[in-house]
Structures are given as C-alpha cells and as structure tokens.
N, C-alpha and C positions, 0 to 999 in steps of 0.2 A: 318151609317157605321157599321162595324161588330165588331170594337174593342174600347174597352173601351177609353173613352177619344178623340174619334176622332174629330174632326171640324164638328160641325153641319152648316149642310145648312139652309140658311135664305130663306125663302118661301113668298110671298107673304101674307096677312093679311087680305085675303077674306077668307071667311068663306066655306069651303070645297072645298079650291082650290087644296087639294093633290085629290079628287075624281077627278077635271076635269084632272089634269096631270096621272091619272093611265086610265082615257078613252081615252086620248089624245096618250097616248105612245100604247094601244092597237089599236085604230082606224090606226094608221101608220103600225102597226105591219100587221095589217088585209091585207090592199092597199097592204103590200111590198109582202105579203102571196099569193095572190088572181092570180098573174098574172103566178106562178110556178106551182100553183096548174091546171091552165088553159092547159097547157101545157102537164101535168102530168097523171091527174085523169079525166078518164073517164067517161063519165055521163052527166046527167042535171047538169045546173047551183045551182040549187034547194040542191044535194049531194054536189055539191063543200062547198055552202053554209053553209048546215050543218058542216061539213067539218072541213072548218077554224074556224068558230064560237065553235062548240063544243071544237078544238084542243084547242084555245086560251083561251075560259072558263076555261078548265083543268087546263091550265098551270097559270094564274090567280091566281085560288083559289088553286094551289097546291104550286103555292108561298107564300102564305098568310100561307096557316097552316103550312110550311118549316118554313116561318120567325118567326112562334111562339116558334119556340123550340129553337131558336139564344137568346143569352144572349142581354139584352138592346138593342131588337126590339119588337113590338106591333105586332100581325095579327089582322083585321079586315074583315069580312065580307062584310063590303058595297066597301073595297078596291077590293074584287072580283067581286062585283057585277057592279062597277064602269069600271073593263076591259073587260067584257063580253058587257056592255050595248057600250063602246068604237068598240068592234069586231063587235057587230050587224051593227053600223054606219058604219065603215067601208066598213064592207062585201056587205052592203047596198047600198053605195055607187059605189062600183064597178062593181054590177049586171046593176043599173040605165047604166052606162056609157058604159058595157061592148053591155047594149040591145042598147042605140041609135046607138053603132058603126055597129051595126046587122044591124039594121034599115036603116042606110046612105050606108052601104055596100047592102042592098037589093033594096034602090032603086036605088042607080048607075047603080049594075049590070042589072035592068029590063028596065034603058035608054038605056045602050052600048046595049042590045039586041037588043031592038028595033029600032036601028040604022042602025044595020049592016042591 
C-alpha cells in the first residue's frame, strides 16, 4: 500500500511467487490487449506483436522505477523483467490461437467453395 501503516498482504511462502503474480497480471493484461489492438492497428500480427509487448514492457518497468521514488515501496528489476516475460506469454498465446482460427477459417471457407 502507499501509506504508512497499511495492512500488508499475506502472499503465499513460495519462493518468488510475487514474479509469477507480476507475469500472471501481464499475461491477462496481454490476452485482454491483443483482441483491441486486432481491430485497431493495421498491419502483420508480427507489429501488433511488437506492439503490446513493447507497450506492456514500458508500462512494467516504468512502474518499477515510479514505485522507487514512493515512500515504503521497493522497485526491482526482475519485477519488470517478470511483466514483460508475462506480455511475451501472453501475446504468444494469442498469435498461436488467433493463427488456428485463420487456419479453421481457411479450411471451412475452401470446403463451402468447393461445394457450391
């Protein structure tokens, strides 16, 4: 929290489980990113790509070094490297699923073709 004396949050007692929760919260960020951008921005998947991922990096590590200068907060480095590695997944994930809908979408349309 931001203010002195707040209620700390109890975390789980795995050993760098706040890195999987800052790739876990980018990885969602990525997916919820990916389908506005699709609509949006013009181009290969490849720009889109770059895209989110660089946006989300930014905003990442531009948290981190934001939360250094906050009284009774930490910035760490692997916490940006842990949202970017999270955006990669993500964005990864969506190119996978965005190409089989390509794919299932190409070969429908080359049976209705060859129907008619």
């Amino acid at each position: 929290m931001l203010w002195p004396g707040a209620p700390q949050v109890v975390a789980p007692r795995w050993a760098h489980f706040d890195k999987l929760a800052h790739a876990g919260a980018w990885f969602v960020l990525a997916v919820a990113v990916w389908p506005a951008l699709r609509r949006t921005v013009k181009g290969s998947r490849a720009r889109r790509a770059l895209l989110v991922v660089g946006a989300l990096a930014l905003w990442g590590f531009g948290v981190e070094l934001l939360q250094g200068l906050v009284p009774h907060r930490s910035s760490e480095v692997w916490d940006g490297v842990a949202d970017t590695a999270g955006a990669l997944l993500g964005t990864g994930l969506m190119i996978v699923l965005e190409s089989i809908q390509s794919a299932e979408g190409a070969v429908t349309g080359s049976t209705e073709e060859s129907q008619s």
